[in-house]
Structure formats: C-alpha cells, structure tokens
C-alpha positions in Angstrom: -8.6 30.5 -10.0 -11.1 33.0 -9.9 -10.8 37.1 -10.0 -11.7 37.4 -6.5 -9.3 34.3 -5.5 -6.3 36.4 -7.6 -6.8 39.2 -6.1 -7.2 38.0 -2.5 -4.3 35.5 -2.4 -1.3 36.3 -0.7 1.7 36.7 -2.1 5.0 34.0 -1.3 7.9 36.5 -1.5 11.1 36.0 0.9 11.4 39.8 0.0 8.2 41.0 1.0 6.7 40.1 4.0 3.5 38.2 4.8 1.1 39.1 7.7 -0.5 35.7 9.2 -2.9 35.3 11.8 -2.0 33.0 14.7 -2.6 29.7 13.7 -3.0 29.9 9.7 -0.7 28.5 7.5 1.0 30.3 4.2 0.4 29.1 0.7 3.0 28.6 -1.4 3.1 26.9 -5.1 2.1 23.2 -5.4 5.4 21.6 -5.2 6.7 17.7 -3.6 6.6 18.1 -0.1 5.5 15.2 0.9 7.8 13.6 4.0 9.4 12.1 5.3 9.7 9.7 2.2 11.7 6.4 2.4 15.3 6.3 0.5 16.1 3.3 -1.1 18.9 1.5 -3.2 17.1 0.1 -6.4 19.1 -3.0 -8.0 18.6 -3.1 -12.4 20.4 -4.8 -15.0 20.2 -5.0 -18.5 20.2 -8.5 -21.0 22.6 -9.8 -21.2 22.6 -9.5 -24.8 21.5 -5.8 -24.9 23.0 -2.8 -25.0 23.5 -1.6 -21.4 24.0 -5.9 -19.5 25.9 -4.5 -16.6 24.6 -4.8 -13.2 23.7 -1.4 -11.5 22.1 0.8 -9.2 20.2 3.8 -8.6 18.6 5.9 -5.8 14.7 6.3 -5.2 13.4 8.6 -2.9 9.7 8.3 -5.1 8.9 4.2 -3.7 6.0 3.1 -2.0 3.3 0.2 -1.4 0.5 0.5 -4.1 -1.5 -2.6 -2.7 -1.3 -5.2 0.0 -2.8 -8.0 -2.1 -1.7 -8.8 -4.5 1.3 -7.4 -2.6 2.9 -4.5 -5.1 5.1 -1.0 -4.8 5.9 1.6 -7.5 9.1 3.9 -8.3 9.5 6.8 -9.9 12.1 7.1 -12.6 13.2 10.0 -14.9 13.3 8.7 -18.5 17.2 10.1 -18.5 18.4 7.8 -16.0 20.8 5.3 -17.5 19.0 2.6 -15.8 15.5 3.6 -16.6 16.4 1.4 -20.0 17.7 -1.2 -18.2 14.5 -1.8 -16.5 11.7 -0.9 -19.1 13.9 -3.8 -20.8 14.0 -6.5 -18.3 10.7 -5.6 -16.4 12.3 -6.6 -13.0 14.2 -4.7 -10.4 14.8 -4.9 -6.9 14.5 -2.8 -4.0 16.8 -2.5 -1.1 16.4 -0.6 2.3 19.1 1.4 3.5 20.3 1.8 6.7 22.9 4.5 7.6 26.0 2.4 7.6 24.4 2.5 3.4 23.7 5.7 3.6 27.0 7.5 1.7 26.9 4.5 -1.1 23.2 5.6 -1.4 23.6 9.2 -2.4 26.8 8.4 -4.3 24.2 5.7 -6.9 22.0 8.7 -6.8 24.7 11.1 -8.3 26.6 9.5 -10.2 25.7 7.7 -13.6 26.1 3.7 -14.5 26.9 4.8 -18.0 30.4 6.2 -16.3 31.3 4.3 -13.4 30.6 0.8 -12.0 28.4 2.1 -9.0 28.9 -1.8 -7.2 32.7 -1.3 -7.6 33.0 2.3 -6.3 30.8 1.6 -2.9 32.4 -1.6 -2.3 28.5 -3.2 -2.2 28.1 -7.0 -2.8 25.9 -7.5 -5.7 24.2 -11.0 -5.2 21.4 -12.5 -7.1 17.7 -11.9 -6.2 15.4 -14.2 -5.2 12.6 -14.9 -8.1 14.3 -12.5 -10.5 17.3 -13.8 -13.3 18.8 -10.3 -13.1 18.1 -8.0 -11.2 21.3 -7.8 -8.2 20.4 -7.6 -5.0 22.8 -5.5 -2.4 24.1 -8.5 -0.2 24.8 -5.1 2.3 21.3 -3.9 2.7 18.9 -5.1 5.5 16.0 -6.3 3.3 16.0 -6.7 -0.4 12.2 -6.8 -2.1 12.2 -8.3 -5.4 10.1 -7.4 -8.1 8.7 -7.8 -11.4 7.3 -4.8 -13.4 3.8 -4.8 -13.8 2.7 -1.8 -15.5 4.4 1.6 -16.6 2.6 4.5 -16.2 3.8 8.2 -18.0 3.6 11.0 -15.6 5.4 14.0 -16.7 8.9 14.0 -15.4 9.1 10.8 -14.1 7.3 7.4 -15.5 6.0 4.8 -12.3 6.9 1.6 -12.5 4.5 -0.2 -10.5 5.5 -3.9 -9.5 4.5 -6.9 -8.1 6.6 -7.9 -5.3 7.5 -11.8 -5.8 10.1 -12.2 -3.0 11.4 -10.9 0.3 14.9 -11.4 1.5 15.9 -10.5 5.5 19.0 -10.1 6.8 19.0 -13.0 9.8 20.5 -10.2 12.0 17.5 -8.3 12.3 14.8 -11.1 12.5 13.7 -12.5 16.4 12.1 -15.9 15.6 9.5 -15.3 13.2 9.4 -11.2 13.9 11.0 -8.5 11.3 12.7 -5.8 14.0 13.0 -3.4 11.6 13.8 -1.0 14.4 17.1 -2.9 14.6 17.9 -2.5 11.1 19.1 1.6 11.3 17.0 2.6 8.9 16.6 6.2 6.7 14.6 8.6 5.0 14.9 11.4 3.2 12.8 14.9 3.8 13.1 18.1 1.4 16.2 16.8 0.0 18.1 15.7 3.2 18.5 12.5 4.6 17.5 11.8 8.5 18.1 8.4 10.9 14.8 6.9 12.0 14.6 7.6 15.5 12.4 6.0 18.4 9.7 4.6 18.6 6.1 6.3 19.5 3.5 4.0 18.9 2.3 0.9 17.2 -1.2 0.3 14.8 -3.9 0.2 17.4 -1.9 2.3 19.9 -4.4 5.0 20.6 -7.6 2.4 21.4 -4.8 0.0 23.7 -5.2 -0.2 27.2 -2.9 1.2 29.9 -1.2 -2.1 30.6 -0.7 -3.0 26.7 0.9 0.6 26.2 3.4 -0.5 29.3 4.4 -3.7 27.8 5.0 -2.9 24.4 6.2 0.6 24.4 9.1 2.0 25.6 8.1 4.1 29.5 8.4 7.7 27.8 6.3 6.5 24.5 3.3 4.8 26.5 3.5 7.6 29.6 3.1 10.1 26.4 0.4 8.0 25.1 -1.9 7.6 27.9 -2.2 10.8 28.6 -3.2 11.9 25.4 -7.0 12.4 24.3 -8.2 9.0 23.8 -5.7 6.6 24.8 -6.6 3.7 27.3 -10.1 3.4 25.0 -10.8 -0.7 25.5 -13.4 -1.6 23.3 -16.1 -4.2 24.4 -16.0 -7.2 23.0 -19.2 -9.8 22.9 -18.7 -13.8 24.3 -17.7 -15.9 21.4 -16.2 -12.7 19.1 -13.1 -14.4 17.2 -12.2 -11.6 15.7 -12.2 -9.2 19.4 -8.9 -8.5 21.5 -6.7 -11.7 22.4 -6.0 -9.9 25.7 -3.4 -13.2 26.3 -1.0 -11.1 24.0 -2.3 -7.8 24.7 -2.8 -6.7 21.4 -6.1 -7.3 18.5 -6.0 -10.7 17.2 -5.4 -10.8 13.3 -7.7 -12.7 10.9 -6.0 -15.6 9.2 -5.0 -13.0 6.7 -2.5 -11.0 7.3 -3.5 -8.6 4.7 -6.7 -7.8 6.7 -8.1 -4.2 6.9 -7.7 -2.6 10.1 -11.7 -2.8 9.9 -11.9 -6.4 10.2 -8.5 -6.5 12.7 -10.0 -4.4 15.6 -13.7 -7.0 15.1 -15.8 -5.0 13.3 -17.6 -8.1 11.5 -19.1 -7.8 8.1 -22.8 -7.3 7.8 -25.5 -10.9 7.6 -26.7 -11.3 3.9 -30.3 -11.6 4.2 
C-alpha cells in the first residue's frame, strides 16, 4: 500500500463513524465472505488396520467443483480435524448434500470431534457403503452422495485442499423424474457468514436471460418469468442459420446440448469453432 493509499483509506471502526457517498461501498480487511457457500456432510474412515478405522464424519462449508472433465471437487480441511488423518490416509472420501431435515446432524459433525463421540451413532444417520470407494461411508439419509478419490493435496495456510476426482454419483430415487435430477425437491442448504439458510425459489435457469417470452412461461414459475421479461435483455432470441445443429431446438424450448454434456456454454448456445485453413 502506498503513502498516499495509507493516508487516504478510510478507517473500519464500529466506533467511529464512516462518511459514504451514495452508492460506494466500505472497505473492510480481506476476510471469507464469499456466499452463499454450499454445506455439506463429508463421509472418511480410516484402515482398517490404522490407527483411527472408525467410520466418521465431518462438516464442509469450503467444497466446490474444480473441473467438469475430468469431473473433480475440492474441500478444505484444517490439519487439527480428527478426520483430516483419516483421509490423507485413505485418499477417498465422500461427499453428501444436506437438506434441512439433515441440517441439525450437520452442525452437530461440525462441532463435535470423532476422536470423542461416534458422530453416526449420536445423529441416528445410516452409514452405508459408497459406490467405487472400499471405505469411505456414505449417509444413506442424504439426497445425493458424490464419491471420491483424493487426487492431490494442496497446503494453504489454515486449511490443506483436497482436491478429488469424483468416481461415482448416488441419487436418492425420491428426487429423480425419469432421467431428471430435481434437486429443487431435494430441500437443500447453504451456509452464509456462519449461518445456515433453506434454498428458496426458483429465479431462473442457464440461458434464462437470452430465452424467449414463451420458454420463460413454460419453464419458470409466473412470478420468476413475469420478473424476467421485464428485465433488460430478456426475450433476446438469437438467429440461428438453416442446417445449425448446434442452434435452439425450439421443440423443447430450450438450446440443444452437444453430445457432451460437459460442453461450454460457448458451444451450447451454437457459437461453432472457427474453419482450420
């Protein structure tokens, strides 16, 4: 920071009070405020010949998708955590979404050590084995369970990552429509600034601000696509040449997907890639 910059910057006090102009935001130290964040039960276990065998649990706020292909996700873990052992030693974990009936269990694995109490015991969760993974539980309760096997750790400061690739995917039937995922059904959470929040209703779905009128009526709820065709851009149809495979299937009202499902939303909406000369 430079004299000028020291000099200039505002303090952050709750004691002394901070002048802002309309429309400008306050500084405050670099801190992790990024939100909402998804909360998650993550499923470990130790060998069975090691020092710490016994299935177990702990809570993530720090997970996310790294890559879409191969597909693979990270966590965060503190080195302290009893089960951050467990799973530098097996180099597989899984990872379970929670809905709000989960919700208390969730923040009791997050509090509470497996070195003291058995945390599948205490919550009355099902521990049942993972798809693709030899030990790792999975929690029968949860929605969807993502197995994974660790691929690299990374040491960050006051957590390591674990990033994995993600070798299976288990649904719960109840929240599947024929080939569909309806994770809207599934009563999801997430956690904000250390507070936990249902995910509500829905807005809008990827493509949503270029749909047309009548695509926004059939797949959003009235509120949602009312909301959305009023605002700046929506009801945008893009043009799509005779013979374009990769255009709008206006059949099912939405942009046709490559043969990929990985695709970039470049290559979804038809943009093709360049001739080579």
């Amino acid at each position: 920071m430079s004299e000028y910059e020291k000099k200039n910057r505002r303090p952050v006090n709750k004691n002394i009070p901070v002048k802002v102009e309309p429309g400008e935001k306050i500084s405050i130290k670099p801190t992790t405020l990024l939100a909402p964040v998804p909360v998650v039960l993550v499923g470990c276990s130790g060998k069975p010949d090691g020092q710490r065998p016994q299935n177990n649990l702990i809570t993530v706020a720090w997970a996310g998708t790294v890559c879409s292909d191969p597909p693979m996700l990270s966590i965060a873990v503190r080195k302290e955590r009893w089960s951050y052992e467990q799973i530098k030693e097996t180099r597989e974990f899984t990872v379970n979404l929670v809905s709000k009936d989960l919700l208390w269990a969730t923040d009791f694995c997050g509090v509470k050590s497996g070195k003291d109490v058995d945390k599948f015991k205490e919550c009355k969760l099902t521990a049942v084995k993972a798809e693709a993974l030899p030990l790792a539980p999975a929690v029968k309760e949860s929605p969807l369970t993502i197995s994974c096997r660790v691929a690299q750790i990374i040491e960050l400061g006051s957590h390591d990552l674990f990033i994995a690739k993600i070798v299976a995917v288990q649904v719960d039937p109840k929240i599947m429509k024929g080939q569909k995922i309806c994770l809207d059904q599934a009563e999801l959470t997430a956690f904000a600034h250390g507070e936990y929040y249902e995910i509500g209703s829905i807005l809008g779905f990827f493509g949503y601000s270029i749909a047309s009128a009548d695509v926004l009526r059939r797949r959003l709820p009235a509120p949602a696509a009312e909301k959305a065709k009023t605002s700046r851009g929506a009801g945008y149809t893009r043009k799509v040449r005779p013979g374009d495979k990769n255009g709008s299937d206006s059949s099912r009202g939405r942009p046709r997907r490559n043969s990929n499902s990985n695709t970039s939303p470049r290559r979804e909406y038809g943009n093709k890639p360049g001739k080579k000369k």
